[in-house]
N, C-alpha and C positions, 0 to 999 in steps of 0.2 A: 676320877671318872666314875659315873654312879653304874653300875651294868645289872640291865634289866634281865632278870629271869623270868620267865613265862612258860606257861603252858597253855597250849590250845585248848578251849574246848569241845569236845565232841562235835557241837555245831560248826566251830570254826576248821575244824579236821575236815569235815563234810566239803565248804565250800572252800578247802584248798586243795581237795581231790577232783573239786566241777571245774575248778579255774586249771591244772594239770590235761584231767581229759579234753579241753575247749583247745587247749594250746596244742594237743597231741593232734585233735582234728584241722586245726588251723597247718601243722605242720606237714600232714598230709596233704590238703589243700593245695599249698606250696610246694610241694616236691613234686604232683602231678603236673604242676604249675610249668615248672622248669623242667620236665622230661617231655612235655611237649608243647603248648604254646610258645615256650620263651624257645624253644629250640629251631622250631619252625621260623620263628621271627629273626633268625641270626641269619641262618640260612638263607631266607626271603624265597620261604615256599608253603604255600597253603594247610592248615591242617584239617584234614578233610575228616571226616568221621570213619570212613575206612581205618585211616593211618591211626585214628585215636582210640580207636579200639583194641587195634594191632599193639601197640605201646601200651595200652593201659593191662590188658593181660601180663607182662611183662611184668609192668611197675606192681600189680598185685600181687606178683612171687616175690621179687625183692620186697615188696612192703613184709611180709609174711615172715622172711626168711629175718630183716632186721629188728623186727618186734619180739619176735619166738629167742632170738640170739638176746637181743635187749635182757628180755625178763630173766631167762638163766643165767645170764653174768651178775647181773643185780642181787638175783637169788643165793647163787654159790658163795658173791663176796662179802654178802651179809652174811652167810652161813660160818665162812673162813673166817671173819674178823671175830662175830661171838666164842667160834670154836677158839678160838686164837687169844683171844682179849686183849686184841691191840685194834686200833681203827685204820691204821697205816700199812696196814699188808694186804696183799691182793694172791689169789689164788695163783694166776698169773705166774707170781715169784717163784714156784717148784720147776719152772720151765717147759710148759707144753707146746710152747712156738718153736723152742728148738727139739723136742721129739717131735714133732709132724716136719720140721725141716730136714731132718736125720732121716726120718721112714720115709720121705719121697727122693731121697738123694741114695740111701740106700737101693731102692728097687729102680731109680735111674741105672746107676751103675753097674747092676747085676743083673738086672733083665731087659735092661733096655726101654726106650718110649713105646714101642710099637708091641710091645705084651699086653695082654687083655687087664693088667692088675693095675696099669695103669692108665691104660686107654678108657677103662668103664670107669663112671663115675661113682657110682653106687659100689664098687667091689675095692675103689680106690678107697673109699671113704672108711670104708668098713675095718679094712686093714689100719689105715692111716690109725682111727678112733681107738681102735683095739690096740695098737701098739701104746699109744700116750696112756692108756686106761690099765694095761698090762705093767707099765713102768713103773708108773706111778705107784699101784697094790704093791707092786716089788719092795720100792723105796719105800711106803709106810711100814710094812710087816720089818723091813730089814731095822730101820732108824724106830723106828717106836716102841720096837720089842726092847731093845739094847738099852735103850736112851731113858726109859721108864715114862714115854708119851712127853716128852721135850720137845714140843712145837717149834721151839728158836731151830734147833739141831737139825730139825729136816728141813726147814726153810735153806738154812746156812749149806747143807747138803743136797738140795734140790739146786742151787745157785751155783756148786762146783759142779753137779752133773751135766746142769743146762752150759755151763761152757764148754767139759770134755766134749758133747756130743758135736757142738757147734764145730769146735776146733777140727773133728773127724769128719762134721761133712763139707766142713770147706778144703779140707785134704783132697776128700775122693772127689769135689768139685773143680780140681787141679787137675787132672787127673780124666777128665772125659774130654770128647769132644764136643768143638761149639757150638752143632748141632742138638747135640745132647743138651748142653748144659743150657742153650738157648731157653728150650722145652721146659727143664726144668725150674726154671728162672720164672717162666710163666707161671707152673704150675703150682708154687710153693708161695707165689705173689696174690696171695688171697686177700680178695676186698670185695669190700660190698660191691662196686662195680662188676667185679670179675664173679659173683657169688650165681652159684647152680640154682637156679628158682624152680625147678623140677627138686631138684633135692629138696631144698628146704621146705618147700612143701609136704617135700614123702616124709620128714624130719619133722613135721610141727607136732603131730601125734605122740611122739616119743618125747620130745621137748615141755612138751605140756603136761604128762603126765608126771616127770622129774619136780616141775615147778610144783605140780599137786601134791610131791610127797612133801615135800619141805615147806609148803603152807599148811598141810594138815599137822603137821609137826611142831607147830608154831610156840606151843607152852611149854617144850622142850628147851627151846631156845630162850625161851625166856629163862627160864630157870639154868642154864648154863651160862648166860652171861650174868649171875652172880660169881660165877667163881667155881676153881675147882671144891673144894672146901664146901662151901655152902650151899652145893649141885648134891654133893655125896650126902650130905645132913637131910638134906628134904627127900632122898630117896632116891635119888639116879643114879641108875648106873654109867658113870661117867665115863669110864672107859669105852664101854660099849658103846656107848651116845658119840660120843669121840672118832672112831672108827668108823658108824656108821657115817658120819658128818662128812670124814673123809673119801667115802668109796661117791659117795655122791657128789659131792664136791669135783671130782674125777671125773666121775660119768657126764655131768655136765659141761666142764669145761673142756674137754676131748672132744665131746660134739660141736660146742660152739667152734672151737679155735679151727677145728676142722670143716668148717663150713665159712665160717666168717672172717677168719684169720684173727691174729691178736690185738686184744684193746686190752693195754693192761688196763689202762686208767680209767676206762669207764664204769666201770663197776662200781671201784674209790670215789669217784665223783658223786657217784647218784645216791650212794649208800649214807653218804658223808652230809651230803646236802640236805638228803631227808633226816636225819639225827636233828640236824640245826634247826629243820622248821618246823617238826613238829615235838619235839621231845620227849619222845615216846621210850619206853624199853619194853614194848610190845611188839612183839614180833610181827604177828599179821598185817597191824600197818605199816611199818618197816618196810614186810617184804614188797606191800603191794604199790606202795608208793615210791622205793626204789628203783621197782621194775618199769612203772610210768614216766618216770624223772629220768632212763637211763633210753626208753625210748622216744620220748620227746628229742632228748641229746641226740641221738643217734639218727632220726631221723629229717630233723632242723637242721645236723651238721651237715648232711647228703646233701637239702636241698639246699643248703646255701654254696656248697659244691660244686652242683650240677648247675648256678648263675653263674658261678664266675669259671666256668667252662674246666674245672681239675687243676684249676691253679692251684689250691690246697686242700688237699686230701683232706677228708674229717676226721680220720685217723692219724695227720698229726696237726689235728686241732683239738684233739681232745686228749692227745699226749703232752702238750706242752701245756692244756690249763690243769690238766692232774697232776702233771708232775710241778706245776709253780703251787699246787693245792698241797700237794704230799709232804714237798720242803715247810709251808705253814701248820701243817697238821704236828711233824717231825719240830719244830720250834717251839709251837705250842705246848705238846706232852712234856718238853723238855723243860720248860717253865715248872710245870707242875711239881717234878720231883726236887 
């Protein structure tokens, strides 16, 4: 089998960022599509202009809230697999859907639904964020000091945490009443459908500046995904670079997970997918064609979603083509060695 390697050319880079944006507009297109036309036609009631302006405010927050989510998952997972030098991990893996399951099961348990830390969304969040962000510094300072910066070790250690904690809130989820745990059942069941479009919007300012530090950063990353070794030779301070990598990587995926609930595999996909077409080991295209590719995904999976009325979540459609991608990724490295 003869296997073609290729590289884009800067012109051809150009018009597979026009042909992404066309698709990303199309996709939007299409999810206005089916939040209302196609919704009104099921039902067999008019869409009056009133109603479509009512719903497209709406669809404006969620569009907001899964783009802003989009680009920092794309961001952080490229950031983790450079930091990492593997293409098969996802930030995900330290377990931030079981700390935001744990800190909303905790303050169920202890203060009840009807207290303000959970009733407010804004003071829920803040906590929620702070706690996955507080855990997480714990876990790097404790494993990375010890480990001498052993990236396996804290994944490996992030993955017993992420169960202890699991195992503790499905304890104290034993343990409430139905009432309660109804509540919380809702409230830990984070998805784009259920997503606060007041928030994500108070959220895109903060969202986008994250995205900012880690595109200005961009020759950083270049020069760490040669290696630890030949990071230190051309003059980085690698450990530092390392760390910082990590508190951000943090800071963003707390916000997301806590806004949009968890996609491991999104990130893997979009990160994965741009590597293959354009082959690049530049960062700044990386980032910003990840980030397009991983909102395209995310928002073509909604609207194909909201046609077939929540038959399949896009969340486990985009779990089960990353995770049949991750088991080829994990086959393929495995070739190599």
């Amino acid at each position: 089998m003869i296997k073609l390697n290729y590289r884009p050319s800067k012109r051809l880079q150009k018009i597979i960022f026009a042909i992404i944006i066309f698709a990303i507009v199309g996709a939007i297109a299409l999810y206005f599509y089916s939040r209302t036309y196609a919704k009104s036609q099921k039902v067999g009631l008019p869409m009056t202009a009133q109603a479509f302006k009512s719903i497209s405010e709406r669809i404006v927050g969620t569009l907001v809230g899964m783009s802003v989510s989009a680009f920092i998952i794309a961001f952080v997972s490229l950031a983790f697999q450079t930091t990492t030098g593997s293409r098969i991990l996802t930030p995900s893996m330290i377990g931030f859907d079981s700390i935001f399951i744990g800190t909303q099961t905790v303050i169920v348990f202890f203060l009840g639904t009807s207290t303000k830390i959970f009733s407010n969304v804004y003071l829920n969040f803040a906590i929620t964020a702070g706690a996955m962000l507080i855990v997480s510094m714990l876990m790097y300072g404790a494993v990375l000091r010890n480990t001498k910066n052993n990236i396996v070790f804290l994944l490996l250690f992030g993955l017993i945490l992420s169960g202890i904690i699991r195992s503790g809130s499905t304890y104290l989820q034993t343990l409430m009443d139905p009432t309660k745990f109804n509540q919380l059942q809702a409230a830990t069941a984070v998805s784009i459908n259920s997503m606060n479009a007041k928030l994500a919007i108070f959220l895109s300012p903060f969202m986008i500046v994250i995205c900012s530090i880690f595109l200005i950063r961009h020759r950083s990353y270049n020069i760490l995904a040669l290696g630890e070794d030949n990071a230190k030779n051309l003059g980085l301070n690698y450990l530092k670079e390392t760390n910082f990598n990590l508190v951000m990587i943090s800071l963003g995926m707390s916000i997301a997970t806590a806004l949009i609930g968890s996609l491991t595999f999104l990130g893997l996909l979009a990160v994965n997918i741009t590597r293959e077409i354009f082959k690049t080991n530049k960062h700044f295209i990386l980032f910003l064609a990840s980030a397009l590719i991983a909102t395209f995904a995310l928002v073509f999976g909604q609207a194909l979603t909201e046609l077939t009325e929540g038959s399949v979540p896009v969340t486990v459609i985009i779990d089960a083509i990353g995770c049949s991608y991750m088991f080829y990724l994990i086959l393929k490295e495995n070739k190599k060695l």
